[in-house]
C-alpha atoms as one frame of an Amber mdcrd trajectory, in Angstrom:
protein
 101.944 111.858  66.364 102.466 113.466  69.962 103.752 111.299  73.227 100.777
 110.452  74.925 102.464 109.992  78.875 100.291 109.544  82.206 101.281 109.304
  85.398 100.691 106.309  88.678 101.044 108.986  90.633  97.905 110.846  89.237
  96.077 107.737  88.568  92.509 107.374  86.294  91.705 104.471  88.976  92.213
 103.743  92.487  91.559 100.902  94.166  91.502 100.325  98.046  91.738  96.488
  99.020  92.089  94.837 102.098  95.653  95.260 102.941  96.561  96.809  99.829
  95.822  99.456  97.278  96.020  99.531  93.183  96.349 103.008  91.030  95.804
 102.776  87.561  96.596 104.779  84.231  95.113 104.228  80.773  97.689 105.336
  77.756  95.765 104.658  74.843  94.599 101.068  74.476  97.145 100.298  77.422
  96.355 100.216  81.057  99.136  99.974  83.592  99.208  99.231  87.584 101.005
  99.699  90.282 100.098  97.468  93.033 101.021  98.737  96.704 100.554  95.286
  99.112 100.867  95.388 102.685 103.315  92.543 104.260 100.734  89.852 105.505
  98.460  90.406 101.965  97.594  87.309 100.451  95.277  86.748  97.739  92.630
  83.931  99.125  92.184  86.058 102.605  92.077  89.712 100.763  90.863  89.036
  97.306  88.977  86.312  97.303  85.971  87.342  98.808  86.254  90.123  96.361
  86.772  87.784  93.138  84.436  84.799  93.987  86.488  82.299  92.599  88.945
  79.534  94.506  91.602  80.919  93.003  92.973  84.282  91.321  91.836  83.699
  87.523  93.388  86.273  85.968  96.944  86.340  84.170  99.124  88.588  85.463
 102.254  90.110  83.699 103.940  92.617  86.176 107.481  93.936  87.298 108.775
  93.809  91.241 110.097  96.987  92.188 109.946  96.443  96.130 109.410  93.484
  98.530 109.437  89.400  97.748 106.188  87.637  96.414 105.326  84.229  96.544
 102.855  82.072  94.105 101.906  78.678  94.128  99.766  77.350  91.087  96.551
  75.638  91.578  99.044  72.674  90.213 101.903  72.754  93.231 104.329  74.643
  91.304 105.435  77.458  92.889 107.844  80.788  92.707 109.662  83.589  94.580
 109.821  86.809  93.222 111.881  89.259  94.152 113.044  92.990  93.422 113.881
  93.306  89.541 111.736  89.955  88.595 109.525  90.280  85.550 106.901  87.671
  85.222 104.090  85.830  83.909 101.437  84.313  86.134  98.878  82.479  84.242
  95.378  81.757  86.140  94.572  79.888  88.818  96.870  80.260  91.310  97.117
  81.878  95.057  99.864  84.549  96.381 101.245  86.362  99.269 103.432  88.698
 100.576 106.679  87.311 102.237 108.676  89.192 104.893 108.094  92.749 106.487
 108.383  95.095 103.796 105.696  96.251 101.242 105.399  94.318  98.042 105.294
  97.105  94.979 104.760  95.724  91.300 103.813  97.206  87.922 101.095  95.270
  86.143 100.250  95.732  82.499  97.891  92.751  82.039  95.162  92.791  79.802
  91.647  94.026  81.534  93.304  95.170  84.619  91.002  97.648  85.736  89.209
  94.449  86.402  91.053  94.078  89.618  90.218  94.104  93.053  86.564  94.785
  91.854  83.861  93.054  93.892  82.254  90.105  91.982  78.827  90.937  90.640
């Protein structure tokens, strides 16, 4: 069976978002991101109008490489991330960039090439 490799640098997807920009690569039945977001990106004032729904609803399971994140659950909890975190972000919840540098994550959640889509 061969290696079946892509690269995020010659993406099957791009996506262009306020203040921030998604590539991604299918490999097989896998799809992986790489988010690119903009310090002053945050998810209710860039992707909400996209999504249509009070808060993000989608699980994420991605990998920091740049920048600090912060998420607060539709519950109160709440977490930094920083360079080197890996995580799980369930549904419903809101984020942001923190600070003056670009945030820059890998994402290989389930049905991400639905992100950043505009709601039908």
């Amino acid at each position: 069976m061969p290696v079946t490799a892509k690269s995020l640098d010659r993406p099957d997807d791009t996506r262009n978002f306020p203040n921030g920009k998604g590539t991604i690569v299918k490999v097989d039945s896998l799809e992986v991101g790489r988010g690119v977001l903009e310090p002053g990106w945050r998810w209710s004032n860039d992707s909400k109008p996209m999504a249509g729904t009070a808060s993000c609803e989608v699980q994420h399971t991605r990998l920091v490489l740049a920048g600090q994140f912060h998420v607060e659950m539709n519950d109160g909890s709440a977490a930094d991330l920083v360079e080197g975190d890996v995580y799980v972000i369930p549904p419903g919840h809101d984020a942001w960039v923190v600070g003056e540098s670009q945030l820059v994550s890998v994402d290989w959640s389930r049905h991400i090439s639905e992100l950043a889509r505009p709601a039908s």
